[in-house]
C-alpha positions in Angstrom: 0.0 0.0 0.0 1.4 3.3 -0.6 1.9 5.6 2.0 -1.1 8.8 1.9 -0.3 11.9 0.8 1.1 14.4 3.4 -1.2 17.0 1.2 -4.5 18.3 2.7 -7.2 20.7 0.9 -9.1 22.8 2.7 -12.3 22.2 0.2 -14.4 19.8 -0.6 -14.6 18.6 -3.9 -17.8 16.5 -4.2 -19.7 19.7 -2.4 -21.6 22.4 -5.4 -20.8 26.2 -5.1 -17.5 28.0 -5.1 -15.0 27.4 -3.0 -11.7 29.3 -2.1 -9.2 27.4 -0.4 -5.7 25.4 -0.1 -4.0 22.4 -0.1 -1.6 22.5 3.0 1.0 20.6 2.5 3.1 20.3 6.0 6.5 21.8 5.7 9.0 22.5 8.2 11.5 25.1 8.4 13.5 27.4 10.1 11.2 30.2 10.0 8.5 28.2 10.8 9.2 24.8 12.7 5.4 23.6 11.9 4.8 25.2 8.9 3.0 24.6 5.6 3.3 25.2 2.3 -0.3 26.8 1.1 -1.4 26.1 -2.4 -4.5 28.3 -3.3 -7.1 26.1 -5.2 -10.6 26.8 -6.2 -13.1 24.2 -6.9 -16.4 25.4 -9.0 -19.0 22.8 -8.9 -22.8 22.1 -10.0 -24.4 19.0 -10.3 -22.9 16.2 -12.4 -20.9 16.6 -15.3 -17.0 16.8 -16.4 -14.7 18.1 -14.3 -12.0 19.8 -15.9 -8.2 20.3 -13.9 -6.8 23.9 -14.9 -4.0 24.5 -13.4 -0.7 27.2 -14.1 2.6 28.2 -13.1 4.0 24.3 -13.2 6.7 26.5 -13.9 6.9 29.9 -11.5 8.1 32.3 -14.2 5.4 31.7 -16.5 2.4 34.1 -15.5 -0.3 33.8 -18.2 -2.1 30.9 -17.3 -2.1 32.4 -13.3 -3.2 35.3 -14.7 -6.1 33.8 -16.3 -6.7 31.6 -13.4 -7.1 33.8 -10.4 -9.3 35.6 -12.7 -11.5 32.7 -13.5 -11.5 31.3 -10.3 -12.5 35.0 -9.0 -15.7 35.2 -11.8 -17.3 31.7 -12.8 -20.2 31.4 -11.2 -21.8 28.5 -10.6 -25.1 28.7 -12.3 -23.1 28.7 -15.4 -21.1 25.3 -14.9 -22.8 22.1 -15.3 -20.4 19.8 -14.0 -16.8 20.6 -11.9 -13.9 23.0 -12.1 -10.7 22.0 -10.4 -8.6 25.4 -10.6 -5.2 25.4 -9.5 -3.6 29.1 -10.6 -0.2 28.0 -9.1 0.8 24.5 -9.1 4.5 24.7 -8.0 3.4 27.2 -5.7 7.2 27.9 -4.0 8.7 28.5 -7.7 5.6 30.8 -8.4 6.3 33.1 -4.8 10.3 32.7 -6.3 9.8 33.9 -9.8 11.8 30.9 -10.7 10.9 28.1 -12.9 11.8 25.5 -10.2 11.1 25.2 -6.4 13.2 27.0 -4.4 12.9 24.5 -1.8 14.4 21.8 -2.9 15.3 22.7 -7.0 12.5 20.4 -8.2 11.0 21.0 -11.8 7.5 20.1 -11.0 7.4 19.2 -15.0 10.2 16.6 -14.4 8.4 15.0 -10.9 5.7 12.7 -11.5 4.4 10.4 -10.7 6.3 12.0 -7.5 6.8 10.7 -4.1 4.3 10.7 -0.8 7.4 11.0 1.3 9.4 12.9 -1.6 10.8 16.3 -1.8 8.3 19.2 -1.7 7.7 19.2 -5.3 7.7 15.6 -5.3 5.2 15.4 -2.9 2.8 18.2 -4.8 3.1 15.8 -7.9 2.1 12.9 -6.2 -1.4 14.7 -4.9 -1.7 15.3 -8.2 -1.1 11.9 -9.6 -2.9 10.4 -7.1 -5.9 12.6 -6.4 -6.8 15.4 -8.5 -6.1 13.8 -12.1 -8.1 10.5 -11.8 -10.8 13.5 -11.1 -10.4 14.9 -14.4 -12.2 14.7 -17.5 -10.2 17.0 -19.4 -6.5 18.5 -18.0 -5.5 22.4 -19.5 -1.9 23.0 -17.9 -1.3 26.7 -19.1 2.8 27.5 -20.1 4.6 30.1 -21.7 8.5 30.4 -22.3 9.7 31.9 -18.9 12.6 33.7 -18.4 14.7 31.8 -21.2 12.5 31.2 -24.4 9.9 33.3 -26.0 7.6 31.6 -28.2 4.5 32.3 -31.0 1.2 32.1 -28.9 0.2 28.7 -29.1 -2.0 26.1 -28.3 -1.0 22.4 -28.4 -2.0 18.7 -27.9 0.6 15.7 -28.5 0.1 12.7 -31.1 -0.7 9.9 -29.2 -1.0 6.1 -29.6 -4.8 6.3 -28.7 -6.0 7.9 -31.9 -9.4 8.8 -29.8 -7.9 10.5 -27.2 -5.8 12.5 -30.0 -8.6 13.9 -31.4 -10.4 14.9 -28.5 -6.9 16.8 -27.5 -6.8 18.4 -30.6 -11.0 19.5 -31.0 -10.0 21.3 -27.9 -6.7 22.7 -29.2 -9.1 24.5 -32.0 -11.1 25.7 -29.7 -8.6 27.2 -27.4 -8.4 29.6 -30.8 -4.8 31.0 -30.2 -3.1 32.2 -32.8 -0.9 29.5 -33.5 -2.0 25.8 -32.5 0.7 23.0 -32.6 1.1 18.7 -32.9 3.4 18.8 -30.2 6.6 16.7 -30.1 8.4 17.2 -26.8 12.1 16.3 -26.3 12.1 15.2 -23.1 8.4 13.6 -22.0 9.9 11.8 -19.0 8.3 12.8 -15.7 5.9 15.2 -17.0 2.6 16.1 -15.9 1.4 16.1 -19.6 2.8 12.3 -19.3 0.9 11.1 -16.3 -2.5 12.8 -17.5 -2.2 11.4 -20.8 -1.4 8.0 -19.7 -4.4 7.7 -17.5 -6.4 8.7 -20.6 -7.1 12.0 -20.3 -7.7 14.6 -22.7 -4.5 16.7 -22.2 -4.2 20.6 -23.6 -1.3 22.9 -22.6 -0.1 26.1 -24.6 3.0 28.4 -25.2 1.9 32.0 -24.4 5.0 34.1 -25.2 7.4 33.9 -22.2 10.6 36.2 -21.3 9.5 36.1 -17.6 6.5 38.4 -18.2 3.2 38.6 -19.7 1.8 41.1 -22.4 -1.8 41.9 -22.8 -2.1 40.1 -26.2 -0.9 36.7 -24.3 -3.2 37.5 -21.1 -6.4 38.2 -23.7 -5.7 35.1 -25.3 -5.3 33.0 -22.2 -8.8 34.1 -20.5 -10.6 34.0 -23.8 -9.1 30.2 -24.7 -9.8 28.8 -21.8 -13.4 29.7 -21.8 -13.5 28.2 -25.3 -12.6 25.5 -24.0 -14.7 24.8 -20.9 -17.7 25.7 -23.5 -16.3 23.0 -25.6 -16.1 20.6 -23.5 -20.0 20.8 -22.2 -18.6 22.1 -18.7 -19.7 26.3 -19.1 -22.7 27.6 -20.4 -22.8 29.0 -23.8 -20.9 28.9 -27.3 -17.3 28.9 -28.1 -16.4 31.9 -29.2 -13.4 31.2 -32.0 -11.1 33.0 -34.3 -9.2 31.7 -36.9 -5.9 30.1 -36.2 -3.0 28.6 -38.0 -1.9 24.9 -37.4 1.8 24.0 -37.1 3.6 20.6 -36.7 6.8 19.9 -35.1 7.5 16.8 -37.0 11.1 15.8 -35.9 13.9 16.7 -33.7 15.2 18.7 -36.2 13.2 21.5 -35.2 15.2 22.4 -32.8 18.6 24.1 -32.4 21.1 24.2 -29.7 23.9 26.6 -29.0 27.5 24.7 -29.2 29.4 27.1 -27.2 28.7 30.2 -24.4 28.5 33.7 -25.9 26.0 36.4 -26.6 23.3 35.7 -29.1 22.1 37.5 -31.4 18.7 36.7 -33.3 18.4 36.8 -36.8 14.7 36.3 -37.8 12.0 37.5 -35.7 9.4 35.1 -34.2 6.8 33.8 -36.9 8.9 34.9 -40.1 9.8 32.3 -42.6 12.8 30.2 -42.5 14.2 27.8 -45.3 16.7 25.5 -44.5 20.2 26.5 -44.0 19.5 30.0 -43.2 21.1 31.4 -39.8 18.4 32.0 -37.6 21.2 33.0 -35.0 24.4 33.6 -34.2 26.2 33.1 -30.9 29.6 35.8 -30.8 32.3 34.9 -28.2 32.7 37.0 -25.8 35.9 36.1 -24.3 38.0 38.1 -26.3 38.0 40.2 -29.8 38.7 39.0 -33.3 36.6 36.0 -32.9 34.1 34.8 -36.1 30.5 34.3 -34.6 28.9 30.5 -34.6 25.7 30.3 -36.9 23.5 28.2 -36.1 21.4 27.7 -38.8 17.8 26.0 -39.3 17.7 22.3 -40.6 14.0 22.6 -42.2 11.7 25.0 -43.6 9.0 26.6 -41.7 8.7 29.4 -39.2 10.4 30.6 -36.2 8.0 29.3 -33.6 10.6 29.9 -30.4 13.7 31.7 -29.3 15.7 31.4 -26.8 15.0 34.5 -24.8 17.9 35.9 -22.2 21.2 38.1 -24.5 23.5 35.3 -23.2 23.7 31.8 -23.7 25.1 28.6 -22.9 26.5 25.4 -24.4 24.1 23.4 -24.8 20.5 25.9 -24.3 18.0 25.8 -26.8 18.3 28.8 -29.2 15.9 28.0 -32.2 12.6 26.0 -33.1 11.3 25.5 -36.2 7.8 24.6 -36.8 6.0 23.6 -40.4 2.5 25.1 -41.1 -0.4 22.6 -42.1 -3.0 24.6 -41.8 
């Protein structure tokens, strides 16, 4: 048997109406020798129905999806939900208070954690609740991203291709509906441990998004998070009403060779803007040593047509960061 989670929410989810609470999660520390770490959660319910799980900052420097959270959690009403909504503004709750994209705690990438660990590290413990309690509650899982402090991406919306062609579909029906400007087949480079993972393999219908990034927000990306993911709950029978969609452009990232990675530390230096045109071989960066003058820049250059769907955001980089990806448009 394994050991029950450590994690205890201060609502109850089987109860309808709107509730504003926490899941205290016991934490001791030198300011506080019984303290807790308090995850704000809000649970919207009426009647039966779906339940959807929306949940943002799994990474703390990525503020569009808690944007649009705390706002929805502040304004659906119940009346206008048939069914449950699981809201969760700020999963990795330390990193989010940090302004970092991992815990501060104990350096865990809550995106790397699952299924986690009852008697884990902080984060691991936070992904285990998850794994354990709140996703087998979902019908549908939105986990809102946007680049951070170190990429910067076209506003997207995206699904994976999956074994389960069914559950594909589903995914991507509410990828249109989202309506962002950009919506993507998403191939990840590095699936193990994530929450998209653990959601998906339960059977889920799993949505998540790239909303910009640089460790901010803008308005365009904030508009586009709160009026996505009422598309969404509208599309998925949860909200009241009609989805309300514009028009948006689908892009595949068919192979690792959409991506590009910086060989050596230096200062970059972008050559084509996010969402321009790239053909293969052109020099969608260059990375200029810094440690002394004379020295010929690195180009890195892409390795397929398509557009410049991300950038790697900070002025300097590192051996081995992720400067470039390419997606193809199929629609």
């Amino acid at each position: 048997m394994p050991r029950p989670s450590p994690i205890s929410p201060t609502v109850d989810f089987d109860r309808d109406g709107v509730q504003h609470g926490f899941l205290r999660l016991p934490y001791s520390r030198d300011d506080s020798a019984w303290g807790s770490v308090m995850i704000p959660i809000c649970v919207i319910k009426n009647g039966s129905g779906p339940t959807a799980l929306l949940t943002g900052a799994n990474h703390g420097d990525e503020y569009e999806g808690p944007l649009a959270l705390y706002e929805l959690a502040r304004t659906l009403e119940p009346k206008d939900v048939s069914g449950t909504v699981i809201v969760v503004p700020a999963m990795n709750y330390p990193a989010f208070r940090a302004g970092t994209r991992t815990s501060p705690i104990d350096k865990g990438n809550m995106n790397r954690a699952f299924p986690g660990r009852p008697d884990g590290t902080v984060t691991e413990k936070i992904a285990d609740y998850f794994q354990r309690q709140l996703l087998p509650r979902a019908d549908i899982v939105f986990d809102f991203h946007s680049g951070g402090r170190t990429l910067d991406f076209v506003p997207f919306c995206a699904a994976h291709i999956l074994p389960d062609k069914d559950q594909e579909a589903k995914a991507f029906a509410a990828v249109e509906a989202f309506s962002a400007p950009y919506s993507v087949k998403m191939l990840e480079i590095d699936a193990v441990g994530m929450y998209d993972t653990a959601a998906e393999e339960m059977g889920k219908v799993f949505v998540t998004t790239e909303l910009g990034g640089g460790g901010t927000s803008r308005a365009e990306t904030v508009r586009i998070a709160r009026h996505g993911i009422l598309n969404v709950l509208r599309h998925a029978g949860i909200v009241n009403g009609a989805d309300e969609r514009t028009r948006t452009r689908w892009l595949d990232m068919p192979s690792g060779d959409c991506f590009s990675f910086a060989e050596d530390d230096g200062m970059i230096e972008t050559m084509v803007d996010l969402g321009e045109p790239v053909k293969k071989g052109t020099v969608v960066a260059r990375i200029h040593g810094t440690g002394r003058t004379g020295l010929a820049p690195q180009d890195i250059r892409s390795r397929m047509d398509g557009l410049l769907a991300a950038r790697h955001f900070p002025g300097l980089v590192k051996a081995g960061d992720c400067v470039a990806v390419v997606a193809v448009e199929v629609g």
